[in-house]
C-alpha positions as CSV (number, residue, x, y, z in Angstrom):
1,X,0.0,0.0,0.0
2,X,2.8,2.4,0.7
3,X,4.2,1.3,-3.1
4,X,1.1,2.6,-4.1
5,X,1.1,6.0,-2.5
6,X,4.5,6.7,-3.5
7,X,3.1,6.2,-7.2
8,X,0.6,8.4,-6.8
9,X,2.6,10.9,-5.3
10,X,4.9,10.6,-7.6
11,X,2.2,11.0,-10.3
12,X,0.7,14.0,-8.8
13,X,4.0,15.9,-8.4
14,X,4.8,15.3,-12.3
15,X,1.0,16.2,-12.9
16,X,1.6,19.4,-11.5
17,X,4.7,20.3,-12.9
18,X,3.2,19.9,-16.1
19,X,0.5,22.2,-15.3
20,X,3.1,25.0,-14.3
21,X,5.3,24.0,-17.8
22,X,2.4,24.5,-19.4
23,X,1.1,27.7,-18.1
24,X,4.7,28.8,-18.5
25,X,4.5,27.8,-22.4
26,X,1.4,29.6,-23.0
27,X,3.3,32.7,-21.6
28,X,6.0,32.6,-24.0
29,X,3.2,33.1,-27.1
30,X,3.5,36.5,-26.3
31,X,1.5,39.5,-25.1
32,X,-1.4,40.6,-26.9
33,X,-1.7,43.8,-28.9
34,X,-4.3,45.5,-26.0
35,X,-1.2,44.9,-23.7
36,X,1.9,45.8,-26.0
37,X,-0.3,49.9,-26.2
38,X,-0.5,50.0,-22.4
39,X,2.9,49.0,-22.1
40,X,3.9,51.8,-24.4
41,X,1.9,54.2,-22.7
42,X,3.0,53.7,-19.2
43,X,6.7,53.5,-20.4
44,X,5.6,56.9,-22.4
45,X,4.3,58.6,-19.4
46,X,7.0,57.8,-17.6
47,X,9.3,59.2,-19.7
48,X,7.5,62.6,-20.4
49,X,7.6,63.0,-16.5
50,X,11.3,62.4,-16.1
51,X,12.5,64.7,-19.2
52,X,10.0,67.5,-17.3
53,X,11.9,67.0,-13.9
54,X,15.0,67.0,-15.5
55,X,14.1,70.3,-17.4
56,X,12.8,72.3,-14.2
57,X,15.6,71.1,-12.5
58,X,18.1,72.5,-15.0
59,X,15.9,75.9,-14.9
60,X,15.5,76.4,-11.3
61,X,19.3,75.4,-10.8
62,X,20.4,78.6,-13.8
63,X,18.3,81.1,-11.9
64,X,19.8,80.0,-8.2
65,X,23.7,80.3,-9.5
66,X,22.5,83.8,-11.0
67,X,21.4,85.1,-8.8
68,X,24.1,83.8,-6.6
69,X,26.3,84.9,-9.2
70,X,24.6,88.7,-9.2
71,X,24.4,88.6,-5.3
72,X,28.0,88.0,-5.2
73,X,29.4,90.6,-7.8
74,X,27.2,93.0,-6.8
75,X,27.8,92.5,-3.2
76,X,31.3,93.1,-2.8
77,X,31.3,96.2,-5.1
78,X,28.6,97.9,-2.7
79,X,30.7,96.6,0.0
80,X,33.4,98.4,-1.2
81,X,32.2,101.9,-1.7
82,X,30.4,101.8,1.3
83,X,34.2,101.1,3.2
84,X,35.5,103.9,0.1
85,X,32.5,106.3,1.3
86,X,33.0,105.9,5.3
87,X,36.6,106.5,5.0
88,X,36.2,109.6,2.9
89,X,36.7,113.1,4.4
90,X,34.4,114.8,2.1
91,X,32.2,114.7,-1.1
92,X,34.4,116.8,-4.5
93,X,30.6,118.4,-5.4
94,X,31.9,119.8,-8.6
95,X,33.5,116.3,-9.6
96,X,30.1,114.1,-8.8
97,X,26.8,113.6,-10.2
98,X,24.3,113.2,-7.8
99,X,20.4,112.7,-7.6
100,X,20.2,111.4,-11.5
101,X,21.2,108.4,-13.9
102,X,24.1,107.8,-14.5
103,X,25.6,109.1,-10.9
104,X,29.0,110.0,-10.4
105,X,30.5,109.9,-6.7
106,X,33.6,111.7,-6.2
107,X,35.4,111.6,-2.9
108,X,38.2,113.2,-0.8
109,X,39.8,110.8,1.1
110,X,42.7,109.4,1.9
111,X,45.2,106.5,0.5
112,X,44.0,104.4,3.5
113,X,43.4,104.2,6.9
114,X,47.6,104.1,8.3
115,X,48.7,106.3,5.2
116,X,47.1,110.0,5.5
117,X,48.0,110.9,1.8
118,X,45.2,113.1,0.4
119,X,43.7,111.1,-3.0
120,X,40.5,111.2,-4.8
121,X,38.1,107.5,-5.0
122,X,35.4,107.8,-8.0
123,X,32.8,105.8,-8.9
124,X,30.7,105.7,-12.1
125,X,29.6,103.5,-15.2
126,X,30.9,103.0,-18.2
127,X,30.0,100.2,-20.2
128,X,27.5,99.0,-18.0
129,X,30.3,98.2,-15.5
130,X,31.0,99.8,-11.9
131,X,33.9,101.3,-12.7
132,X,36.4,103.2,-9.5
133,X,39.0,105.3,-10.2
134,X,41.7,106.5,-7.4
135,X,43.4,109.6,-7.7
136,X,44.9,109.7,-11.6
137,X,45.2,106.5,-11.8
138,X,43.3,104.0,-14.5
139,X,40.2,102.8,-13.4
140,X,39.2,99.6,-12.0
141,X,35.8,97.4,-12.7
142,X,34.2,96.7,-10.0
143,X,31.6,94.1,-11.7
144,X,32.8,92.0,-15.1
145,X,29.8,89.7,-15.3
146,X,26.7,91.7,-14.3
147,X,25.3,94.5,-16.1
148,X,25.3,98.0,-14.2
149,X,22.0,99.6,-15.7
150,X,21.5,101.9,-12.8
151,X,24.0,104.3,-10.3
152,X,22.3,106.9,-8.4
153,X,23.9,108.8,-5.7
154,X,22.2,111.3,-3.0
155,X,24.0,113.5,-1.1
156,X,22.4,113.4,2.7
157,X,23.6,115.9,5.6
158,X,22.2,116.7,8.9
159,X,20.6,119.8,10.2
160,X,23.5,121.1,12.2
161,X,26.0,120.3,9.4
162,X,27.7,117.8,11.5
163,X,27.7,115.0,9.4
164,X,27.1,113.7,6.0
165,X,25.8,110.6,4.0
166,X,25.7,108.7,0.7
167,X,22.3,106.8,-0.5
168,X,23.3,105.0,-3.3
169,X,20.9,103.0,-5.6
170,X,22.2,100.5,-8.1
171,X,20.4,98.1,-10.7
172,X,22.1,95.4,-11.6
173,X,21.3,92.6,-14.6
174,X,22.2,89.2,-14.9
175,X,22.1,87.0,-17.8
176,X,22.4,83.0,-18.3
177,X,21.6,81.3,-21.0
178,X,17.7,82.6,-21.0
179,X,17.8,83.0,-18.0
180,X,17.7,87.3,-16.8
181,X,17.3,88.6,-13.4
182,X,17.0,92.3,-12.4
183,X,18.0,94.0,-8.8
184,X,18.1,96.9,-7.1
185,X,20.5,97.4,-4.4
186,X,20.2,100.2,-1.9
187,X,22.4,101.2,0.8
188,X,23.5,104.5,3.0
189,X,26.7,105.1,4.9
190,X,27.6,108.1,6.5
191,X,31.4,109.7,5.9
192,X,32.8,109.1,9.7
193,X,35.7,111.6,8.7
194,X,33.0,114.4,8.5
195,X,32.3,114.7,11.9
């Protein structure tokens, strides 16, 4: 009797690993044409969503190093006529422009803070860069990548004469690629060698 079960097992088992060959068998026919379309369109989809990603990516990371870019340039050339302007003993009134577009600052000042030698500092645009200019010397850009479309100056003092100030105003532009960005900086600092 246990000759006989064995058999059958033995039957079964090979039954069913028929039934599994031939399920597998009927898979290798091949997928019907209804299928093959969805197929296409998910892999479709799919694709069209990754390209988008991949494009605003691309976009979003342009406009973040320009304006990183603009933030930067910009930046240190206000940085450094604010410290041009606080050093300064006086404005040279004849020598600037003040109050329009394009401004021109002129200053009296000195060489630096340990060497007293009386010098001139002027800022201004030409070709849509910050340019400065110290004493007779040539001038120096102060931006090479950004476009200076703006420089306004204003001349601030106090009531009792006993100090002064600079407002400056400067608009900037930024190109990459096709990619523009437009700023406005604005800043004050008051000339600490006129009071």
């Amino acid at each position: 009797m246990q000759n006989n079960n064995v058999k059958f097992k033995i039957f079964s088992i090979r039954k069913k690993c028929f039934s599994l060959f031939a399920f597998r068998f009927s898979l290798k026919r091949g997928a019907g044409i209804l299928e093959t379309l969805i197929y296409i369109a998910i892999v479709s989809l799919l694709t069209v969503i990754v390209i988008n990603t991949a494009m605003v990516m691309s976009a979003t990371s342009g406009k973040a190093r320009l304006k990183r870019n603009m933030l930067g340039e910009v930046g240190i050339a206000v940085e450094r006529m604010v410290r041009e302007i606080r050093l300064a003993d006086s404005i040279d009134l004849p020598g600037s422009i003040l109050g329009i577009n394009p401004g021109i600052l002129k200053l009296n000042t000195t060489v630096g803070s340990e060497d007293n030698t009386p010098t001139t500092r002027e800022f201004y645009i030409s070709n849509n860069m910050l340019m400065m200019r110290e004493g007779t010397n040539e001038p120096v850009s102060l931006t090479e990548k950004i476009t200076v479309t703006d420089l306004i100056f204003y001349h601030l003092t106090t009531s009792a004469m006993t100090s002064e100030a600079i407002t400056l105003e400067l608009s900037a532009e930024g190109k990459l690629r096709n990619t523009t960005e437009l700023r406005t900086f604005n800043t004050t600092a008051v000339m600490r060698r006129s009071y």
